[in-house]
C-alpha positions, 0 to 999 in steps of 0.5 A: 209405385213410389220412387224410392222403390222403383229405384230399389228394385232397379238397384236389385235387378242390377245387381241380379238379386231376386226379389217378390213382386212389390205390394202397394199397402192400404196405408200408402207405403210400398212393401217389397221382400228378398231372402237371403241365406246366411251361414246359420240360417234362410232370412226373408227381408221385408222393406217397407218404403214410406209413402213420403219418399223419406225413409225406409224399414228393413224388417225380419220377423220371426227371426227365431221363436224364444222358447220361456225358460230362455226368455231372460238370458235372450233379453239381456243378450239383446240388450247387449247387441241394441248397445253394440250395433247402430244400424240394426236393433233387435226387439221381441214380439207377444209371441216371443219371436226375435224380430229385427229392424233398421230405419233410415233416411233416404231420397229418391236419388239414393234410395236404391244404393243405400237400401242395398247397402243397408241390407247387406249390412243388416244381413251381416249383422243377422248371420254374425250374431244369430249363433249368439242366440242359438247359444242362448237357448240352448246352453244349459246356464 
């Protein structure tokens, strides 16, 4: 397993988070997911370490499903919060699905402090903006 996961798993037993069993990719990275609940909703996080022991993706998928009458008011509301927030970025998939991500740097010596820190921050973001996207879909206008 590469370090950078090894110490991000050390880091989450530490702190007694529960996560799924990590999963080495054809492609050389190592994949491991936690959830987390939020006020609005259950998210599943999914981190992808690269196999250079540099960086690391934090990825939601399927954050929410846009519905096409809705399409446009969820465009310009994620171009408003890709303006607003530096660390997580929102973007929509080909089957209208939100989906989110944040990228960072790291090392082996930091990689289990920083990918939690960057997971609580992601989270954060997630649980405060997702009824900014509820209220998107649902309002009338």
């Amino acid at each position: 397993m590469l370090d950078t996961a090894a110490n991000f798993i050390e880091e989450l037993r530490r702190i007694n988070w529960k996560y799924r069993e990590p999963q080495q990719l054809d492609n050389g990275k190592v994949a491991v997911s936690c959830g987390i609940n939020g006020k609005s909703s259950h998210y599943d996080m999914h981190f992808f370490f690269d196999e250079d022991n540099h960086s690391v993706c934090i990825r939601v998928f399927q954050l929410l499903r846009v519905p096409i009458d809705k399409k446009f008011q969820v465009m310009e509301l994620i171009n408003q919060l890709n303006g607003n927030y530096r660390w997580v970025k929102f973007y929509t998939n080909a089957e209208d699905d939100v989906n989110v991500q944040t990228d960072a740097i790291i090392s082996p010596e930091n990689s289990g402090k920083v990918t939690v820190e960057l997971m609580v921050r992601t989270f954060r973001v997630i649980d405060e903006i997702y009824p900014k996207f509820m209220h998107a879909i649902w309002s009338e206008a």
